[in-house]
N, C-alpha and C positions, 0 to 999 in steps of 0.2 A: 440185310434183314435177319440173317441167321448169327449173325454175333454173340458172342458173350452165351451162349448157351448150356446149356446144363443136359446133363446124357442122359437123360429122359425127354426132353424136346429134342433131344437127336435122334432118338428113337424113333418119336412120332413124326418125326420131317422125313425120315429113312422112310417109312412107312408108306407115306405119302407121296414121295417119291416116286417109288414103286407102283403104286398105283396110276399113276400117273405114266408110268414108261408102258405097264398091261395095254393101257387105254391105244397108248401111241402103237405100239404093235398089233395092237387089234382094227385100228385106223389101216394102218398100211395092209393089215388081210382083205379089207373091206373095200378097197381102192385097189388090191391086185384082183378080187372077184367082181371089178364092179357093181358093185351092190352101195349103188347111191343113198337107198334110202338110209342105211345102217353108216354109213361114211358120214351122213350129217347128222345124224345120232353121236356118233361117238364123235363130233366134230366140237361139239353139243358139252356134251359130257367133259370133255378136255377144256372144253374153256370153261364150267365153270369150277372146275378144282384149280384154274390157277387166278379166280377171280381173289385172292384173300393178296396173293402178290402184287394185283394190279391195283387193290385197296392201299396196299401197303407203297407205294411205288409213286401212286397219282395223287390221293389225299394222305399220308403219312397215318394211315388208321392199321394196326401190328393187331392180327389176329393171333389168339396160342394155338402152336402148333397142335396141340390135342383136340381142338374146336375142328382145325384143318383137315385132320385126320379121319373126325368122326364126320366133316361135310362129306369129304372125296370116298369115304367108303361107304358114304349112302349113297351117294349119286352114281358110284362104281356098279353097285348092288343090282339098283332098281333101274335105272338107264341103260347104262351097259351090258351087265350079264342078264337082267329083267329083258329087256326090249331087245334089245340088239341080238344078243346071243340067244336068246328064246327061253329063258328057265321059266318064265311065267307059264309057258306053253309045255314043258318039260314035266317040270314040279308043281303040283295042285299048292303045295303050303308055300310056294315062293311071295305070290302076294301076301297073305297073313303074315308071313314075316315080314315084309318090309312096311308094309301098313306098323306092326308093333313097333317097328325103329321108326316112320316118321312121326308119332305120335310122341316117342321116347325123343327126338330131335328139337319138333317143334315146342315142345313143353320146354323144354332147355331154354330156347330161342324167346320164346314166351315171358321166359320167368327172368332171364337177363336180360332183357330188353327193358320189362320195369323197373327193377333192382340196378342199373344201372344210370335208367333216368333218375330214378330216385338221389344218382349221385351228384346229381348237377341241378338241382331243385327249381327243375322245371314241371316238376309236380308236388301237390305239397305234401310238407315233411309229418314224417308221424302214421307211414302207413305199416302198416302192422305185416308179421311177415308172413299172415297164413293168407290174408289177401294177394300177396305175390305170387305164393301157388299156387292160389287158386286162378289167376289171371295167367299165369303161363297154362293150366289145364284147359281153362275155357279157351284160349288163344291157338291150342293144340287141334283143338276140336273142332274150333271154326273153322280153322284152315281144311281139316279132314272134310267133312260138310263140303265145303266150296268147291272141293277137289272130286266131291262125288258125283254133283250137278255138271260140273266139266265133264265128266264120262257121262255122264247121262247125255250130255248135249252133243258131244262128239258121235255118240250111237246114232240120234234123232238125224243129224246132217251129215254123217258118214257112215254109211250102212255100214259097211264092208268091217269095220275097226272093231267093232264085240267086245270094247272096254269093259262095259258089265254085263258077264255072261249072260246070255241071254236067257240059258236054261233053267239059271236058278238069281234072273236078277234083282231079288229084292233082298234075298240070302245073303249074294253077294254083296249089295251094299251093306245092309247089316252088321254084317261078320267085318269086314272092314272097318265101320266105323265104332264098332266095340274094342277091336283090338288098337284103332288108334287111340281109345280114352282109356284101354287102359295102362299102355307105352306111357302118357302124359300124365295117369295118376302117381304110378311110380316115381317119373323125374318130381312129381309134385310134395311127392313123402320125401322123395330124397333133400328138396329143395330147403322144404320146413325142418328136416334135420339139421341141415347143412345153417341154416339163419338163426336156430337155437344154439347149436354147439360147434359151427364150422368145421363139419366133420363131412364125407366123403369130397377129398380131394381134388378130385376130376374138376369138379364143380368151384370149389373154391380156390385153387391154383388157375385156373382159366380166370377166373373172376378177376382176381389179385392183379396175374397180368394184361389184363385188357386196361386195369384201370391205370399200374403202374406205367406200361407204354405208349401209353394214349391221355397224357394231362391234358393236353390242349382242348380234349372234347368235355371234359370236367368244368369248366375254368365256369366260374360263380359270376354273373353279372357288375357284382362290382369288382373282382378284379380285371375285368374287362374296362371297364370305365375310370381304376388306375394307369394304365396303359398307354393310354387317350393322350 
């Protein structure tokens, strides 16, 4: 999987790596203290930073290592040292940051998920490209939204959990779900940059290589039906 690489995808694999080994020694603290619930937490966590291998391994779909990096050090972030380790409970700005990064995430997730269908013209051709960030912004948002009413519901059926503070919790949603539109408006300017002049990299090197390593998911209706 890691062939032919270039010493910047080795960097972000290195990266990744590492967080990956954090995790695995934070497992084994969590399993010498007995402390079951944080052991399926980071159980949690660990499998899905190696979900991109098991893509890659079971249906032959090559995520860029930089996608990889920026999955496993969100899920590192806000599962791991969020939840398990306590910084939500520690530090008052740990949710607002990582509310900012999954908004910043899912806007990504958003905006390549059309832009990519767009490459296999299973939607039609000719969508212009501020619609694109505009659909990865509102796709950012939805999810943040969906993600609020889950703590709301966990609160309602599990007393004990105070997902949304209880003291200040309409604040707290609030505050949350502004900072995730504005994580998504960013990726969204970044986006419409990037579709006008192919400029921030990040963006467009991930893109390249999803598409270059992955033809099989591209392939046009009728060359499927030369095939035959």
């Amino acid at each position: 999987m890691y062939s032919n690489t270039s010493e910047q995808d080795r960097i972000y694999i290195t990266l990744t790596l590492v967080i990956q080994a954090a995790v695995a020694i934070g497992l084994i603290v969590f399993v010498l203290r007995y402390d079951w619930e944080n052991t399926f937490l980071t159980v949690l966590v660990l499998g899905l930073t190696l979900v991109p291998a098991f893509l890659f391994r079971r249906h032959r779909v090559y995520i860029p290592p930089e996608f990889q990096f920026v999955a496993a050090s969100f899920v590192f972030l806000s599962l791991f040292l969020g939840s398990a380790a306590g910084f939500y409970h520690y530090f008052w700005w740990w949710d607002v940051l990582l509310h900012s990064g999954s908004g910043f995430l899912l806007g990504i997730i958003g905006f390549l998920a059309l832009f990519l269908l767009n490459q296999t013209e299973r939607i039609p051709a000719g969508i212009r490209p501020a619609f694109l960030c505009f659909f990865g912004v509102t796709f950012a948002v939805f999810l943040g939204v969906l993600w609020e009413i889950f703590e709301f519901a966990v609160d309602l059926l599990v007393p004990g959990q105070n997902m949304q503070t209880r003291e200040t919790g309409v604040g707290d949603t609030m505050l949350d779900l502004i900072v995730d539109t504005l994580g998504a408006v960013i990726v969204g300017l970044m986006a419409w940059v990037y579709t006008r002049s192919g400029r921030y990299s990040f963006i467009a090197d991930g893109v390249r290589k999803f598409i270059r390593k992955n033809p099989h998911l591209f392939r046009r209706p009728e060359d499927t039906d030369k095939d035959r």
